[in-house]
C-alpha positions as CSV (number, residue, x, y, z in Angstrom):
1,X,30.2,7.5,6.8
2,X,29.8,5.5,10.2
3,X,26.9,3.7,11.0
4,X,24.1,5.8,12.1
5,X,22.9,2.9,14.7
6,X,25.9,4.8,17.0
7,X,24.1,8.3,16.5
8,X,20.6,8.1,15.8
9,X,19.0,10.0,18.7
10,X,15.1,9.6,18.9
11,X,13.1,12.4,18.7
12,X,9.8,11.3,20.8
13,X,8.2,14.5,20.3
14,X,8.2,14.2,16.4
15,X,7.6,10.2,16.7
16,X,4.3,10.5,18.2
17,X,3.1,13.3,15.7
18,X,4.3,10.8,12.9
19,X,2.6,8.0,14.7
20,X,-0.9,10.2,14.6
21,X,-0.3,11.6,11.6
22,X,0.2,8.3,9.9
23,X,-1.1,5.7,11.6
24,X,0.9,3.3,9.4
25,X,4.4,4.6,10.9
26,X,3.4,3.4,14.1
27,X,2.5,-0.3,12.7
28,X,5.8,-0.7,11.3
29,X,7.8,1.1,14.8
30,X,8.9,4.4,13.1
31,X,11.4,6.7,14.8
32,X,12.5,10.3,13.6
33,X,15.8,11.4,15.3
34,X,18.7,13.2,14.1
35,X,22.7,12.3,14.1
36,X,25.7,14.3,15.2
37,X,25.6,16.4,12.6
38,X,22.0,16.9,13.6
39,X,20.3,15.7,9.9
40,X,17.0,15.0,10.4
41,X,17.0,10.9,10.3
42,X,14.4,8.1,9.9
43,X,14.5,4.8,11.7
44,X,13.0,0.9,11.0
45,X,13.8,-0.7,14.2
46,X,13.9,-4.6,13.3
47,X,11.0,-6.5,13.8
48,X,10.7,-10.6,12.9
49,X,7.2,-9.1,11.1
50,X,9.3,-7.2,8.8
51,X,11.0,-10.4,7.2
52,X,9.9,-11.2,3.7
53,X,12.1,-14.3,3.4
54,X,13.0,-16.4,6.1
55,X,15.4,-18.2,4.4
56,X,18.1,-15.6,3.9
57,X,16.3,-14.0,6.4
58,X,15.6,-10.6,4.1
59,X,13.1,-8.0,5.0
60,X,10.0,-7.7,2.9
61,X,10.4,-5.5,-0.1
62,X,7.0,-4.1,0.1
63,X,7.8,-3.3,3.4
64,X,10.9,-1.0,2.7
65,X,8.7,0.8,-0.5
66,X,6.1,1.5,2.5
67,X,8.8,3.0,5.4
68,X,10.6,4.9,2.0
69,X,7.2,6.3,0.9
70,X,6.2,7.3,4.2
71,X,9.5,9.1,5.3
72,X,9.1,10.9,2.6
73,X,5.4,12.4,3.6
74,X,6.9,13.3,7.0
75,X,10.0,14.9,5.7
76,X,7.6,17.0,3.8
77,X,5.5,17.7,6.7
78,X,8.4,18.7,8.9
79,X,10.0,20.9,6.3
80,X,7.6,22.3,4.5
81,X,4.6,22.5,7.0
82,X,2.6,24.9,5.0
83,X,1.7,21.5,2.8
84,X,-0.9,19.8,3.9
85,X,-2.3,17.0,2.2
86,X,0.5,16.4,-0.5
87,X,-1.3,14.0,-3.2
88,X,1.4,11.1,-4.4
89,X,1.6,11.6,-8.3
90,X,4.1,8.7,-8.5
91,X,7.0,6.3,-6.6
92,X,9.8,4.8,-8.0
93,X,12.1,2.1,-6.0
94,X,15.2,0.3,-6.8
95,X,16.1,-2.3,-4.7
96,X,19.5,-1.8,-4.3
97,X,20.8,-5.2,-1.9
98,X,18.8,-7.4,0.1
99,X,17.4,-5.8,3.9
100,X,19.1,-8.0,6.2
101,X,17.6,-8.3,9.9
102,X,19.1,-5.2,11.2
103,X,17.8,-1.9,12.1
104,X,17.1,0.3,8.8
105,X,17.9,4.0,8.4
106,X,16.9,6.6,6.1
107,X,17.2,10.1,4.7
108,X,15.3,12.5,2.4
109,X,16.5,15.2,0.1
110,X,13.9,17.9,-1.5
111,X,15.2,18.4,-4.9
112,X,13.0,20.8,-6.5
113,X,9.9,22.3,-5.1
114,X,7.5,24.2,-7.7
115,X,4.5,26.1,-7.0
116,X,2.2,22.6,-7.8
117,X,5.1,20.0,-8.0
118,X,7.4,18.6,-5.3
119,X,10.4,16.2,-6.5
120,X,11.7,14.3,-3.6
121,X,13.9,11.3,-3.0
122,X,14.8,9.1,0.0
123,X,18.0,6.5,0.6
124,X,17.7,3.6,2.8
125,X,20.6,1.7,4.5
126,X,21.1,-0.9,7.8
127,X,25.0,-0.7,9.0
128,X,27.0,1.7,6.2
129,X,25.2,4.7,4.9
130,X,27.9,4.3,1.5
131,X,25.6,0.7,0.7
132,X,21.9,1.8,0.5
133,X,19.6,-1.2,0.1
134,X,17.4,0.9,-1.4
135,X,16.7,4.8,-2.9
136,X,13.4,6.0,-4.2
137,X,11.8,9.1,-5.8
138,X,8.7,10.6,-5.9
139,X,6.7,13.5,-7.4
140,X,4.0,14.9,-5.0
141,X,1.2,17.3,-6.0
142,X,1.0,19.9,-3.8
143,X,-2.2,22.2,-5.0
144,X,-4.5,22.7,-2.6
C-alpha cells in the first residue's frame, strides 16, 4: 500500500474526544482520521521529544508501546462504545525496525470479542504500511 502521510485526513471531532478521554494522547500529539478507503487511522505526528536516540536519530521505544497501547483503547471506544472502562489484562510489542524521525501511523484490528475478553492488535508504520516498525497485541477485560 502507498503511504498513508498522502491520505490521512484528521478527524478533529474524534481528536479532541481522544485528547479528553486520554489526556496522554494529547501529550504525545495524537490524531484519529481515516484514508481513502475511509479505515479508521491513527497518527504520531513527529516531535524532537519523541526521539529515544539521537544518534541514529530513532524514536523512543517506550514511546511507540504508549501511542500502540493507547490506539488501541480508542479503537475500542469508537467501536465498541457500549465498553467503558476496558481493564488492560496484558500487552505484547515487537519492535519490528527502528522509528525513524517521520510521522507514525497506525491501525487496529478486533480479533475476537467474548462476553468478558477482548483480543486486539495494532500495527504501526512511518512511510510504507508493508514495513511496520512495530505490531502489538493485547487482551482487555471488559466485565463491568
Amino acid at each position: 500500500m502507498s503511504n498513508a502521510s498522502l491520505n490521512f485526513q484528521p478527524d478533529t471531532a474524534q481528536t479532541q474526544k481522544a485528547n479528553h478521554l486520554m489526556p496522554y494522547s494529547f501529550a504525545i500529539g495524537l490524531q484519529i482520521g481515516t484514508d481513502q478507503q475511509n479505515r479508521y487511522l491513527f497518527r504520531l505526528p513527529f516531535q524532537e521529544q519523541n526521539i529515544g536516540n539521537p544518534f541514529l536519530p530513532a524514536l523512543h521505544g517506550g514511546l511507540m508501546g504508549g501511542f500502540l497501547q493507547s490506539c488501541m483503547i480508542l479503537y475500542l471506544h469508537h467501536h465498541a462504545p457500549e465498553i467503558s472502562q476496558p481493564q488492560l489484562i496484558d500487552f505484547s510489542i515487537d519492535y519490528l525496525r527502528s522509528g525513524h524521525a517521520l510521522d507514525c501511523y497506525a491501525q487496529c484490528q478486533l480479533i475476537r470479542q467474548g462476553s468478558r475478553i477482548i483480543n486486539i492488535q495494532a500495527s504501526m508504520w512511518q512511510d510504507n504500511e508493508l514495513k511496520p516498525i512495530a505490531t502489538a497485541r493485547a487482551h482487555l477485560n471488559i466485565m463491568p
